[in-house]
C-alpha positions as CSV (number, residue, x, y, z in Angstrom):
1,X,-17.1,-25.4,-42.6
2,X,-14.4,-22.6,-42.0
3,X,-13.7,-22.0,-38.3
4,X,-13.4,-18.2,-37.5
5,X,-10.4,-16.7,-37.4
6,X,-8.0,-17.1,-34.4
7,X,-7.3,-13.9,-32.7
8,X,-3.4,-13.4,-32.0
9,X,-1.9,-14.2,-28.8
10,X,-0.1,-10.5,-27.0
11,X,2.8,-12.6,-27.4
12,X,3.5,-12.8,-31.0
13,X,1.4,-9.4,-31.1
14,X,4.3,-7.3,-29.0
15,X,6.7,-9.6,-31.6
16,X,5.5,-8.1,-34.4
17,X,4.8,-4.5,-33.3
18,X,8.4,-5.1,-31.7
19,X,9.7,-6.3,-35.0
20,X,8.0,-3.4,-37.6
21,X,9.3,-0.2,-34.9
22,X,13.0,-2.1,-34.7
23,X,12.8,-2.2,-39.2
24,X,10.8,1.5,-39.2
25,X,13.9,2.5,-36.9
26,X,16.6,0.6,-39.2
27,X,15.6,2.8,-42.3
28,X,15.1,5.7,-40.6
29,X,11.8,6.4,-40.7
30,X,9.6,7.9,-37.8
31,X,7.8,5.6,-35.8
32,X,3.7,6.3,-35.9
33,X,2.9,3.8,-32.5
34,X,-0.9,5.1,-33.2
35,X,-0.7,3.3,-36.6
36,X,1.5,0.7,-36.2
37,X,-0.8,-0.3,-33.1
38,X,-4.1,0.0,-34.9
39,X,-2.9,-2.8,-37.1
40,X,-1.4,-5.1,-35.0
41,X,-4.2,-5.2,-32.2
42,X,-6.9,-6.2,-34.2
43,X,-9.0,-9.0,-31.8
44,X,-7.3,-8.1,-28.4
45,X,-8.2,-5.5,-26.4
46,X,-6.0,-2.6,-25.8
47,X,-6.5,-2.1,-22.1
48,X,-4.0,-1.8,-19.4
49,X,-2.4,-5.1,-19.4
50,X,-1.7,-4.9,-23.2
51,X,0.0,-1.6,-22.6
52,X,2.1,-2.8,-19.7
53,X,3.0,-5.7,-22.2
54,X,3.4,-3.8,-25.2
55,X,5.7,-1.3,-22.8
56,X,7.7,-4.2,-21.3
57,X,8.4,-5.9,-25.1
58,X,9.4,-2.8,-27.0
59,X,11.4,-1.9,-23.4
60,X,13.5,-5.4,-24.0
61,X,13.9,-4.8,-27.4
62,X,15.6,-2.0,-27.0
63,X,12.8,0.4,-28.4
64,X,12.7,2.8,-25.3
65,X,11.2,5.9,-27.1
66,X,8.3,3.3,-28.8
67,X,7.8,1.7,-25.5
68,X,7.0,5.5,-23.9
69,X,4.8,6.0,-26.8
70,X,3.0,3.6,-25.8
71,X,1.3,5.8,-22.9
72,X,0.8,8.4,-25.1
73,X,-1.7,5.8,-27.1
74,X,-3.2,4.6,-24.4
75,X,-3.8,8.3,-22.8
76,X,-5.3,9.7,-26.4
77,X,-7.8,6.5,-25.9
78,X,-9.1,7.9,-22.4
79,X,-7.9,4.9,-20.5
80,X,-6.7,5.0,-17.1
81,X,-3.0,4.1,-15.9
82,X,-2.5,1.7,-13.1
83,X,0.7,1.0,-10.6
84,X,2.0,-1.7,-13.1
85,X,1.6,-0.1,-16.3
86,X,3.3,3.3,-14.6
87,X,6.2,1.0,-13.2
88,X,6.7,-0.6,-16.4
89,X,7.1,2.7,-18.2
90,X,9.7,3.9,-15.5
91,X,11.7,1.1,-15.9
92,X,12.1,1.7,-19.4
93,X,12.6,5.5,-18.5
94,X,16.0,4.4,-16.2
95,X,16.9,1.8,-19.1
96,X,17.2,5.3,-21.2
97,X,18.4,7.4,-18.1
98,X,15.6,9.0,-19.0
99,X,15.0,10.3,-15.1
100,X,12.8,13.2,-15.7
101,X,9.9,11.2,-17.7
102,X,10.1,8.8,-14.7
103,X,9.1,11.8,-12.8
104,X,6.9,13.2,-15.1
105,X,4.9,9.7,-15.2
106,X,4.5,10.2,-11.6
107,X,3.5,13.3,-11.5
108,X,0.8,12.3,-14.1
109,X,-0.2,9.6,-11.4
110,X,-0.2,11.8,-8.3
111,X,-1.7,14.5,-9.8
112,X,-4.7,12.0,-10.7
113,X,-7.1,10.2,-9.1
114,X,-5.1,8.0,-7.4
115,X,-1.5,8.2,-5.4
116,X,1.4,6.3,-6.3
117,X,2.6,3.4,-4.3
118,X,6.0,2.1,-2.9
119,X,6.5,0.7,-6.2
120,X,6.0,3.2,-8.5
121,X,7.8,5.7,-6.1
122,X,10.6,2.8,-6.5
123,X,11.1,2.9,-9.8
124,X,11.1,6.5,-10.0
125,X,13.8,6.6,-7.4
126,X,15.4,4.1,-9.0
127,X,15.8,5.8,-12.5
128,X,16.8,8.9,-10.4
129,X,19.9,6.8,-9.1
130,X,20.7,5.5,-12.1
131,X,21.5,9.4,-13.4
132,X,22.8,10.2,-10.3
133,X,19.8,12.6,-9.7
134,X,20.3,12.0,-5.5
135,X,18.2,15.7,-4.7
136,X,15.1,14.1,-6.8
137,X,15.5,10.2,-6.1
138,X,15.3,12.1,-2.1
139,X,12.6,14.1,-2.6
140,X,11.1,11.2,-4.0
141,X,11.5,9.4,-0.8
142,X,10.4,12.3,1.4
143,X,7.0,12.3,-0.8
144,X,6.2,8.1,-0.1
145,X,6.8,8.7,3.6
């Protein structure tokens, strides 16, 4: 008898997806996250821990622009963000001194249907810092109070 296929772990998952963007990048070519995701997932469910992973891996492998992409996926799939997967997308925004999407990511939580909390208002903050960005990163702090 065969046994049924295995379904991937997220680890060597966010490996591979990791490992394609990083050769796409190396030749130039555009990135399509929507496509290079479809066939990667396969078995596992794309839901917010995924995202937070698949954020975090292409955020330590130095694929900042992939790793935002990431939310753009997950928001053309109507899925809600949470704290973790927002804080996990600002990090990599203040890895790229990226300080406005920080913001804009935010924004995108506030203006929903739920308020940010002390740590996505960190990271924020933080990625204001990091780009020297003091008016924001205090207006920022005026907001969580």
């Amino acid at each position: 008898r065969r046994s049924p296929p295995a379904t991937p772990d997220m680890d060597s998952v966010v490996q591979n997806i990791c490992r394609e963007v990083k050769l796409l990048g190396v030749q130039g070519r555009n990135v399509d996250l929507e496509h290079v995701l479809n066939r990667h997932i396969g078995g596992i469910r794309f839901d917010q821990c995924c995202a937070r992973y698949l954020v975090q891996g292409l955020g330590q492998a130095k694929e900042c622009k992939a790793s935002l992409s990431v939310l753009d996926c997950f928001q053309k799939r109507s899925l809600e963000m949470d704290a973790h997967l927002a804080s996990a997308s600002m990090v990599t925004c203040r890895k790229m001194s990226e300080w406005a999407q920080a913001v804009q990511i935010l924004r995108k939580m506030v203006d929903g249907r739920w308020e940010g909390n002390a740590i996505t208002y960190n990271a924020a903050v933080s990625a204001c810092e990091k780009c020297g960005q003091w008016a924001q990163a205090l207006q920022l702090f005026r907001e969580m109070a």
